[in-house]
Structure formats: C-alpha cells, structure tokens
N, C-alpha and C positions, 0 to 999 in steps of 0.2 A: 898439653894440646894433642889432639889426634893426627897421625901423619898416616900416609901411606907406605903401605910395604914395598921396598925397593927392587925392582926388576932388573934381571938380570944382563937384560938386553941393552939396556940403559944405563949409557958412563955417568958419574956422580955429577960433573957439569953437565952435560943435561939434563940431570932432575933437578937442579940446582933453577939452572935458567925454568925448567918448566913451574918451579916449584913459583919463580918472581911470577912467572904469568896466569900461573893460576889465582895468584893472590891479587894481583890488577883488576884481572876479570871478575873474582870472586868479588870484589869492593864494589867495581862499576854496577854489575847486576844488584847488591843489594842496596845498594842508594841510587839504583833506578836510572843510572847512565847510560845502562842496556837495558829496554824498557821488556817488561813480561810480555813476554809471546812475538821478540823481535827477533826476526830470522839473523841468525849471526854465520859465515863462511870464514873454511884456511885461509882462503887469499883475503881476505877482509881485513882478518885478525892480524895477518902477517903484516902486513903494511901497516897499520896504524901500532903493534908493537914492535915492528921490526926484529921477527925473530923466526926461525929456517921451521919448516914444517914439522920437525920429529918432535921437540919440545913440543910445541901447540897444540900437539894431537894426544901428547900425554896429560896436557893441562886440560884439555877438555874431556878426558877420560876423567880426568878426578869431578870436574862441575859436571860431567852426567850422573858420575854415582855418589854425589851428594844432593842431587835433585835437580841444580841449577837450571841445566839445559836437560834439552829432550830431544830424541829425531825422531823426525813424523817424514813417514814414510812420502814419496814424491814432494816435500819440502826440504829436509835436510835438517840442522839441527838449528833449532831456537832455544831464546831463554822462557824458561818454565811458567806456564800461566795458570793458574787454579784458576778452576771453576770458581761459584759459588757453593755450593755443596760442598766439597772438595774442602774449601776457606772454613768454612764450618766444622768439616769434621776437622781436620788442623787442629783448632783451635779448643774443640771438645778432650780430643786428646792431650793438647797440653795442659789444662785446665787442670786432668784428674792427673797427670805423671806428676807435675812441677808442684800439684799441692801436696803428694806424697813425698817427693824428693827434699820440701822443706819439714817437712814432719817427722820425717827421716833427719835431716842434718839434725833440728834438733836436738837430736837423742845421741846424733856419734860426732857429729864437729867436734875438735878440739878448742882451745884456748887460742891457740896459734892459728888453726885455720879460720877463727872468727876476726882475729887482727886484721889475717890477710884480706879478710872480705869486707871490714871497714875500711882498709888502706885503699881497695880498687872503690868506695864510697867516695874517697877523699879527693881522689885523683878525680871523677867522673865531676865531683864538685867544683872542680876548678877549669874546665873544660867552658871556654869561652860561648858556644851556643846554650850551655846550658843555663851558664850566667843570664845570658841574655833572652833566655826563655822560647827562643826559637828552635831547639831541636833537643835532642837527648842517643846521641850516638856512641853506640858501646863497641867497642873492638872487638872481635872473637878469640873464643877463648879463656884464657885465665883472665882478661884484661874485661869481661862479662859478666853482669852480678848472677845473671840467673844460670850459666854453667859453674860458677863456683859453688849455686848452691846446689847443684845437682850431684856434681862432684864429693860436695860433701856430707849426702847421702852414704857414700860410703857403698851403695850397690851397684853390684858391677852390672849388670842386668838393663837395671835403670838407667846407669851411664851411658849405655849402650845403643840404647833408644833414644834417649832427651841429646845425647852430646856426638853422637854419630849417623845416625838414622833421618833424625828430623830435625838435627840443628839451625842447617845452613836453609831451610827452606821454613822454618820459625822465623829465624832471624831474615830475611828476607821482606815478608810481608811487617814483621816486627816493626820494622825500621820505616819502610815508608808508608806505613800509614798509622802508626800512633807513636810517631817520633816527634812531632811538631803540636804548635799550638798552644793549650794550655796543658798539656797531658804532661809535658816534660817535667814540670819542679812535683807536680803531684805525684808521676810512678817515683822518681826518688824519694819523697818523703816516704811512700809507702815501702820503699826499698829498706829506708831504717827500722821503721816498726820491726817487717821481715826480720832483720839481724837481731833486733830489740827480743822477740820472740828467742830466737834461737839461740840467743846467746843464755837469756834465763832458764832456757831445758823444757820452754812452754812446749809441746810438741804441737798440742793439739790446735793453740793460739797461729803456731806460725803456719798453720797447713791451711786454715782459716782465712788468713791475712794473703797466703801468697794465694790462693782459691778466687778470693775477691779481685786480687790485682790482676794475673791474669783475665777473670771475668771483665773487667774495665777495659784492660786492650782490648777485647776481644769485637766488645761492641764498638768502641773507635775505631776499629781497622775492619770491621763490616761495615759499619756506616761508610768510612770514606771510600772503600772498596767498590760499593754498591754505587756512590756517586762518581767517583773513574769510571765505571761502564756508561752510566747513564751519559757523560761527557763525550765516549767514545762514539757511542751508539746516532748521537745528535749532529755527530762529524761525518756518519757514516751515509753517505748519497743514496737518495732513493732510486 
C-alpha cells in the first residue's frame, strides 16, 4: 500500500494518531458518511474524533492530496464533489488505464500473485453484504481486486496513476454508487472471468473483460449520480 513520506516535524505518535484519523475519515467520506460537497471544520473534526489539532491537520493534508477534500476559497475545506463532466472523464480515464493494467498483468503476474488475487476473491466472497446481495465493499489497498490488478501490471508509471493519483477518488464514487443493488454478485462474477483471463496469459481477453466491467460501472454510477442531483435539486427551495 501507498504511505506518506514522514515529516520531520512530526513525532512517530503523531503520524501514528494522524495516520488512525485519516483512515476514519478516509472510510466515512467513501461510504458517504461525509456526504460530497459537505463543508467539514478543525473544531468539527476535533470533537466528534477527539483528537488535539496537529494530527487533524496532518490527516487532512493527506485527504486534500488524495482528492478527498478541497478548500474553496471564503468556505474552507469540504468533501470533494465532481461535477458531471468531471464523473465522466474519471471514469473515461479509468476505462482505458484499468483495461491496460489487466493486459498488462496478463503477460507479467506470477503464479503467486494470481493465488493472491483469488485469495482477496475468496475473502470478498464471504463478506456478509455480499452474501446478501446488498453491497459489494472492498477495503483499499491489497485487500482491492482492481489495485491488485493494477499492481500486477508490473508498471511503475501506471501504478502511479491508477494506485496514487486517482485511487481514493475512483474508489470514492466506486463505492457509493455501483456498490448496491444488483450490480454486486455480477462485478464479482466478472471479477473471476478477469482472473480467469489473466491467469491463462489471455492478454488481450482480460483487457476486454476488465474494458466492459469497468464500462458497466460506469453507467450505474452516472445513472445513480445523475439521479442524487436530481433528488438534491427537488430539495432545493425556490
């Protein structure tokens, strides 16, 4: 997994503590506990984690330069809202990297890294929502099919992009809006083919297969997208 470089100004318990709060926040924002485009404040944060300002300011250094939050000038800093436009390109971009990055594993995964990425199958398969066909939530990280398979690309370039750049704001809109519904047992099944693909050395099968899956989220989380505004907008007083 990606960490930050350690500042010098900052004792190991306090990256420590910032690191726990940036990973609360980081969760609450992507499963929509901090809702896109909600003004979040220090003393906010402080009292509902209970934690001294220096941490909180380093954790929110990390959720601005992973996308999460933003400051907007005479507001202060909120969680991150895409446009439409914005949702779109996202999604065009992940479209053409993630269908390279499995065309890629293809050709250099090992034997061992394809285990590992059935095993994170096996685990995600036994995951109580998913049983139950109401969600499909992946951890970040190695504990994520689509940064293993990015990872196992093998390009440093591409990692760098798909697993640092635009991770946490993929995973983001990923999550809540084509985690639910019926979409959950189908990206899994497509999940296998995926592995099914790249474990045979298909290159060109699995670039194909992850192209399409992608494509599938993309239009469940514009549609449901599209319908959250229109919800918002019907709230919003004339």
């Amino acid at each position: 997994m990606n960490s930050v470089a350690p500042q010098q100004d900052v004792f190991p318990e306090v990256r420590t503590l910032a690191e726990r709060v940036f990973q609360q926040l980081q969760d609450a924002i992507v499963r929509g506990e901090l809702a896109p485009g909600s003004k979040i404040t220090e003393p906010g944060l402080s009292r509902t984690y209970g934690i001294s300002r220096g941490p909180l300011r380093e954790a929110m250094r990390r959720l601005e330069a992973h996308r999460l939050i933003e400051r907007v000038p005479h507001v202060g800093a909120r969680v991150v809202k895409l446009s439409m436009k914005e949702l779109l390109e996202l999604f065009d971009v992940r479209e053409a990297l993630e269908s390279m990055a499995a065309r890629l594993a293809a050709e250099h995964m090992t034997a061992g890294e394809v285990a590992g990425l059935r095993e994170v199958l096996a685990m995600h398969e036994r995951q109580a929502d998913l049983r139950r066909g109401e969600a499909y939530y992946q951890h970040e990280g190695d504990l994520d099919f689509h940064f293993r398979i990015v990872q196992g690309s093998h390009n440093t370039m591409l990692m760098g992009m798909l697993c640092d750049d635009l991770y946490y704001l993929v995973r983001l809109y990923r999550t809540q809006f084509s985690a639910s519904g019926t979409r959950p047992q189908r990206a899994f099944v497509e999940h296998h083919r995926i592995v099914d693909a790249i474990e045979a050395g298909d290159a060109e099968l699995a670039e194909l297969l992850m192209r399409r899956h992608v494509s599938a989220s993309r239009s469940l989380v514009v549609e449901r997208y599209a319908a959250s505004l229109e919800q918002q907008d019907s709230k919003t007083p004339v």
